[in-house]
C-alpha atoms as one frame of an Amber mdcrd trajectory, in Angstrom:
protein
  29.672  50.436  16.690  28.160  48.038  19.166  31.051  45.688  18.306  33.740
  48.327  20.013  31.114  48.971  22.540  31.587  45.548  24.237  35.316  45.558
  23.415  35.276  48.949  25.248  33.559  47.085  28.052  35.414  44.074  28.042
  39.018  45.483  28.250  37.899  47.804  30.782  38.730  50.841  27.793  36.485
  54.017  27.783  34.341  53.436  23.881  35.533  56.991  23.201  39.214  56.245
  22.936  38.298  53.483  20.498  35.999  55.978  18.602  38.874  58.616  18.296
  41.122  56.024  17.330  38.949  54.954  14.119  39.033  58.728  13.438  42.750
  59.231  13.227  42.999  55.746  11.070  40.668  57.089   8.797  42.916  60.646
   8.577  45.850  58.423   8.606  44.695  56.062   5.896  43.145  58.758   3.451
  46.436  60.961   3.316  48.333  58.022   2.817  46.115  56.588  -0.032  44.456
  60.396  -1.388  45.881  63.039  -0.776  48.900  63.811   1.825  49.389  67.006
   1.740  45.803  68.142   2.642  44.687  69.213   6.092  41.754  66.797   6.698
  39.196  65.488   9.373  37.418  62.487   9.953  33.826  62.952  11.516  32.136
  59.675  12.917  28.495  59.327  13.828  28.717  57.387  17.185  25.239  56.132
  16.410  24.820  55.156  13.367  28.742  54.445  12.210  28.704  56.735   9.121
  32.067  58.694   8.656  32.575  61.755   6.746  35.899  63.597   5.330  36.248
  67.043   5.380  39.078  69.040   3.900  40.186  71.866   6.409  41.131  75.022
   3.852  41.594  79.127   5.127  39.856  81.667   3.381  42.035  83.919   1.516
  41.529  86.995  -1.293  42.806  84.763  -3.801  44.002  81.381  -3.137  47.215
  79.987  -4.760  47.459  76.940  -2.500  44.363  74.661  -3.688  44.923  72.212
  -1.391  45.370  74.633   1.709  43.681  77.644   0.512  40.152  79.053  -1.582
  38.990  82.186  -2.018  36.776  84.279  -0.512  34.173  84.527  -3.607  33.861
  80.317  -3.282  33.256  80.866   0.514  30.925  83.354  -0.206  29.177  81.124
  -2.434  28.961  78.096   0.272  27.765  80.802   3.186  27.638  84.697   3.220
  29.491  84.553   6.612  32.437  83.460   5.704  35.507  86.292   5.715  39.180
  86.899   5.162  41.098  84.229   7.730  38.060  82.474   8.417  38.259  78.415
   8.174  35.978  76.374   6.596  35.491  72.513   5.950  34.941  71.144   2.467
  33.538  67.727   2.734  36.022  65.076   0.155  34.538  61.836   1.342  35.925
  59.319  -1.660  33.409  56.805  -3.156  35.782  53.743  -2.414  37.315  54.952
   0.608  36.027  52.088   3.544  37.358  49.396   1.447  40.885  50.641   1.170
  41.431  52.319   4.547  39.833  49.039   6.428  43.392  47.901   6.919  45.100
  50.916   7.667  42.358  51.526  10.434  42.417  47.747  11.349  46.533  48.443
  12.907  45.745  51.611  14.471  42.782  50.536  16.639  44.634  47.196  17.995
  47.594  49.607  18.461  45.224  52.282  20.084  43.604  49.012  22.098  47.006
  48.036  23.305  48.320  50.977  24.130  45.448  52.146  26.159  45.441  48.933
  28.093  49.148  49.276  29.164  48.524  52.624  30.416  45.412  51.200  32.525
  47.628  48.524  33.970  50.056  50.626  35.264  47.857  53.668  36.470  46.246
  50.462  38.410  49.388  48.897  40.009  51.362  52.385  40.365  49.066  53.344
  42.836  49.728  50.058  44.765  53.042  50.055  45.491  53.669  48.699  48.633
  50.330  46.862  48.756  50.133  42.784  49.079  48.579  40.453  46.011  48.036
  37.457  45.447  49.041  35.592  42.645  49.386  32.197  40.865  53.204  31.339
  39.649  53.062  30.538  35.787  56.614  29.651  35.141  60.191  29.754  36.567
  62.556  31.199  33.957  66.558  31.352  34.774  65.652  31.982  38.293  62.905
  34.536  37.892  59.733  33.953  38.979  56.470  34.752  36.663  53.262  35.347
  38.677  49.713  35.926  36.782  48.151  38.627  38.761  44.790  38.307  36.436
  45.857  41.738  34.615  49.022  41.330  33.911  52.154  39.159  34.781  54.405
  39.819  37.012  58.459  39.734  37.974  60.023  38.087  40.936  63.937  38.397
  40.129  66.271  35.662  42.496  66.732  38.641  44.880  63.317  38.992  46.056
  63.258  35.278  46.250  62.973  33.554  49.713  66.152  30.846  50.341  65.287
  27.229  49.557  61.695  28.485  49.006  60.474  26.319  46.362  57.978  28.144
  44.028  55.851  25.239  42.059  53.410  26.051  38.922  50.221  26.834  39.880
  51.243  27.560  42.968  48.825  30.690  45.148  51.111  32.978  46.553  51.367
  36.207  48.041  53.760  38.734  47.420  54.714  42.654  48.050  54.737  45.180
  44.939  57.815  47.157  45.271  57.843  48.876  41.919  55.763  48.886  38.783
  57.937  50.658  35.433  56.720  51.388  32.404  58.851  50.095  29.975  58.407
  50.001  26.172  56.728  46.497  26.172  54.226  47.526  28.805  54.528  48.133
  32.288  56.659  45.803  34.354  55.597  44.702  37.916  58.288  43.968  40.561
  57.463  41.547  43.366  59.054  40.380  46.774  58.554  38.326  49.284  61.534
  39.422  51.075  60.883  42.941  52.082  60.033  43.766  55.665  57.321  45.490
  54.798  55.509  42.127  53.505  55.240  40.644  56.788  54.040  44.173  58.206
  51.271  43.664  55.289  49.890  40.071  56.480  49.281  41.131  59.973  47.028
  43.850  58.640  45.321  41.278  57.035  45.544  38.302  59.603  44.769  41.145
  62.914  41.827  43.460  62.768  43.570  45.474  65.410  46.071  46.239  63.060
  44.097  47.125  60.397  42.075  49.296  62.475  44.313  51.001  64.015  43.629
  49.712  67.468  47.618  47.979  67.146  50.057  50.066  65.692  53.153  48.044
  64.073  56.235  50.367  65.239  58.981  48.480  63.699  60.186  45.429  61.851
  63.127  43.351  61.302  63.295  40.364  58.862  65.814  37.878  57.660  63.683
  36.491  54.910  62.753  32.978  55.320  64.634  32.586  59.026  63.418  34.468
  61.610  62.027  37.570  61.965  61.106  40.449  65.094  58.061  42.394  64.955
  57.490  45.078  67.861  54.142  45.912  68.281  52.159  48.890  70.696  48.790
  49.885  71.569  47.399  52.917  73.083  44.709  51.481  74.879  45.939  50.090
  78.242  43.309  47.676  78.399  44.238  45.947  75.053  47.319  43.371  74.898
  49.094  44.109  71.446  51.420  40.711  71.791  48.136  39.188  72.349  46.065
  40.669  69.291  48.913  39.530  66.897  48.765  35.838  68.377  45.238  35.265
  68.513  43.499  32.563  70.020  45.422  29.403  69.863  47.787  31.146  67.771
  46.125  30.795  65.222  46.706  34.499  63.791  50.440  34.203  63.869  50.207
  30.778  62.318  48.145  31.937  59.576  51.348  34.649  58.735  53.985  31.341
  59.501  52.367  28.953  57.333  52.340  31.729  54.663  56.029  32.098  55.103
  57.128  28.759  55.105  57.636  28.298  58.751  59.582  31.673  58.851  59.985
  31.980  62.753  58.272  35.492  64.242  58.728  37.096  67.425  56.502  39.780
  68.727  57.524  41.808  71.025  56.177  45.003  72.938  57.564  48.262  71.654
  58.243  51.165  74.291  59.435  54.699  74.691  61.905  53.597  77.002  64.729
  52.671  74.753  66.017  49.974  77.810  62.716  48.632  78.358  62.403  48.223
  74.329  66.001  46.895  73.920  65.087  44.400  76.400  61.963  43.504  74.886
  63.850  43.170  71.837  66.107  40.472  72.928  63.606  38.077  73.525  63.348
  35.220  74.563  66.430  35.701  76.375  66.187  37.275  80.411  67.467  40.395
  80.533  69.196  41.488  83.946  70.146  45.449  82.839  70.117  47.603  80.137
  72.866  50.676  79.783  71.619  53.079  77.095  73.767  56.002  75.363  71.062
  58.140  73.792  73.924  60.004  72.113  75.836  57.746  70.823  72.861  55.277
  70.066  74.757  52.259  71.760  73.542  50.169  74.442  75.217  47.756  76.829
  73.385  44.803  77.826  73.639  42.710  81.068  72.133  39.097  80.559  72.445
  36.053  82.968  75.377  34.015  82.347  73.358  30.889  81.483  71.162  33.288
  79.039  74.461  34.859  76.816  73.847  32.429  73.821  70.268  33.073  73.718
  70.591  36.443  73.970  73.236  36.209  70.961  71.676  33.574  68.950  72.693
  31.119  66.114  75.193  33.223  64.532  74.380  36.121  66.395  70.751  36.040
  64.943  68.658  37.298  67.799  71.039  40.151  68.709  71.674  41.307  65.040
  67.214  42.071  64.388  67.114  43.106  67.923  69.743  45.858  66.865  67.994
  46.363  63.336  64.383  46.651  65.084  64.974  49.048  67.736  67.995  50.976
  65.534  70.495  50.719  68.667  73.916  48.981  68.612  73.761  46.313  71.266
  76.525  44.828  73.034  75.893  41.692  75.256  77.694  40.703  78.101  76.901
  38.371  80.881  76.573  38.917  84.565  80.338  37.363  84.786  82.048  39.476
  82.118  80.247  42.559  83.783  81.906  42.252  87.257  85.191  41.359  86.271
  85.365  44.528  83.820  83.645  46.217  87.129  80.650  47.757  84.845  77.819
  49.714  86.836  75.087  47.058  86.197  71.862  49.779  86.035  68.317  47.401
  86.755  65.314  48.147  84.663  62.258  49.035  86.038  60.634  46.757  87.581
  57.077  46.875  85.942  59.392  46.137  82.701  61.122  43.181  84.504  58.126
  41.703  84.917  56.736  41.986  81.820  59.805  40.691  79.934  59.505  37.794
  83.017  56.163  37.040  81.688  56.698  37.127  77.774  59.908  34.888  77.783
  58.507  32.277  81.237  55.674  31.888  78.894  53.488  31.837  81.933  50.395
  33.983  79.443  52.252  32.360  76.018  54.324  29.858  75.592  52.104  27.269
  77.650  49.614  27.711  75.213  51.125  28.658  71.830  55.251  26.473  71.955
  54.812  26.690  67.614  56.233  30.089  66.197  55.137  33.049  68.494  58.277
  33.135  70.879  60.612  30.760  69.129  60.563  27.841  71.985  62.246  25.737
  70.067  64.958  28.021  68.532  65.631  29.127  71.965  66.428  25.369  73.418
  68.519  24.746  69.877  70.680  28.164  70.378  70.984  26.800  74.279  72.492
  23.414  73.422  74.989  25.171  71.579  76.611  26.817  74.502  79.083  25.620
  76.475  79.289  22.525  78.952  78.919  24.765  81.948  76.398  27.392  80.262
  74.785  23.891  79.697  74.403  22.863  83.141  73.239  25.669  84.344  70.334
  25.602  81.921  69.218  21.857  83.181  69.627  23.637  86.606  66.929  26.176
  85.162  64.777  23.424  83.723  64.775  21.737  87.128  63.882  24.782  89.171
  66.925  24.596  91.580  68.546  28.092  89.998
């Protein structure tokens, strides 16, 4: 009995469910070797270990059933109180029986062990879903990655996978639960590292703000193991949210990079004002105007002629998770295309002018922090892709005579 005690304690399994599972091998095993036709019950002393066998019979006038049945004289005999339709319990312990049903018993409890177990694990990570672990990878297998997550091991098929992420044995990493299933071989634990919702998770971790509620995270938009947009508000006036999720030196933001493989983040400043916000969302490119449609959900965009390729991006990048963070269709055009079509060009406010002035100049940021936080370097890279005069106006830029 102290034996399943620690085993009870040691596989995290309440003693009792062990206890009853000795019980029901000993029922199990005594019909099988005995007698299977009689009603039976196993009684074990959770002291001292001793087990008893009673035979479960009704009290009838007469009985014709031995096995089921006895009459009410013999119940009379055992206690006065006994009458018609009464049960009673007639103790058939057999002389030999803990040698023979050892076995028997043996199956059921590590069946009883296992099965309690599973159902731990997965009342344990069912109530996680969505939650961040961390886990060591113990083997790649035709493209699916195996993570031990101490518990149990878990899944990460090639579509949760990061791109020419390389995931080495032994390797710490952290990943996103996105569904746990209980299958017939135990409960199964999905992983990703692609979902949005696991870079929303690290800056909980990496930015007390966040976590405390100080920062709330409005939206998110990730191409896994590229780039990614994060838009970010805070309540409090007096607290910077693009600031929070930096941290000094950068080194929050880092932290999340590094953890990503050099995935490159922008944060930008989430508003009501669906122009303001769509021209937050295009950053780092300038921003001269900002059409909305609230009905239709569409927005036309004005950006300096020089700017257009940022604004687009490699491959039309930067425009595509601006439209997937703020959940407005964006069309670009520059200052050029704008007059010759003869468009109304509306200006933004000017408070949001200067705030998208002073998250792209870099004048607070990029001075400090030219890594990851507003994609510097993407930004010159999409620039040199533009054309010959798009690229003289940008050394223009650079030399301050624009």
């Amino acid at each position: 009995m102290a034996a399943f005690r620690e085993l009870g304690v040691e596989k995290g399994i309440n003693p009792e469910i062990l206890f009853d599972a000795i019980e029901a091998a000993l029922v199990a095993a005594y019909k099988r070797n005995f007698n299977a036709a009689q009603n039976v019950r196993v009684a074990l002393d959770r002291t001292s270990g001793q087990y008893h066998v009673y035979a479960i019979k009704t009290v009838v006038e007469e009985a014709e059933d031995s096995i089921q049945e006895i009459s009410l004289a013999m119940a009379q005999q055992i206690s006065p109180d006994y009458q018609l339709g009464d049960t009673l319990e007639v103790e058939v312990t057999p002389a030999n029986f803990g040698r023979i049903a050892a076995q028997t018993a043996k199956q059921v409890v590590v069946q009883r062990i296992r099965e309690a177990e599973r159902g731990i694990i997965y009342e344990e990570f069912s109530s996680r879903e969505g939650d961040i672990v961390t886990g060591i990878v113990q083997r790649v297998e035709n493209r699916n990655v195996y993570v031990d997550l101490g518990r149990t091991e878990a899944i990460m098929q090639q579509t949760e996978q990061i791109a020419n992420e390389e995931y080495v044995v032994n390797d710490r990493i952290k990943a996103l639960i996105i569904e746990v299933k209980n299958s017939t071989k135990g409960p199964q634990v999905l992983l990703s590292r692609t979902h949005p919702d696991l870079l929303k998770r690290l800056f909980e971790l990496e930015v007390p703000e966040i976590h405390d509620g100080i920062v709330e995270i409005k939206s998110v938009a990730r191409e896994a193991g590229m780039r990614s947009k994060i838009a970010v508000y805070a309540k409090d006036e007096s607290v910077d949210p693009i600031g929070s999720c930096v941290g000094h030196r950068g080194f929050r933001v880092q932290a999340i990079v590094d953890e990503l493989r050099n995935e490159k983040i922008d944060i930008v400043k989430w508003s009501e004002d669906p122009a303001v916000y769509i021209a937050n969302a295009l950053s780092p490119a300038k921003v001269v105007s900002v059409d909305v449609a609230e009905n239709e959900k569409m927005s036309r965009v004005v950006v300096p002629d020089y700017q257009l390729s940022l604004a687009i991006g490699k491959e039309g990048q930067n425009a595509r998770l601006a439209a997937k963070l703020t959940g407005w269709k964006i069309d670009i055009k520059s200052e050029t295309q704008a007059e010759e079509e003869g468009e109304f060009l509306p200006s933004l406010p000017e408070e949001a002018c200067d705030e998208a002035e002073d998250e792209m100049s870099g004048e607070d940021f990029l001075a400090e922090f030219e890594h990851d936080t507003f994609d510097a370097d993407d930004a010159e890279a999409d620039a040199e892709t533009a054309e010959a005069g798009t690229e003289a106006d940008i050394q223009d830029e650079d030399s301050g005579e624009v």
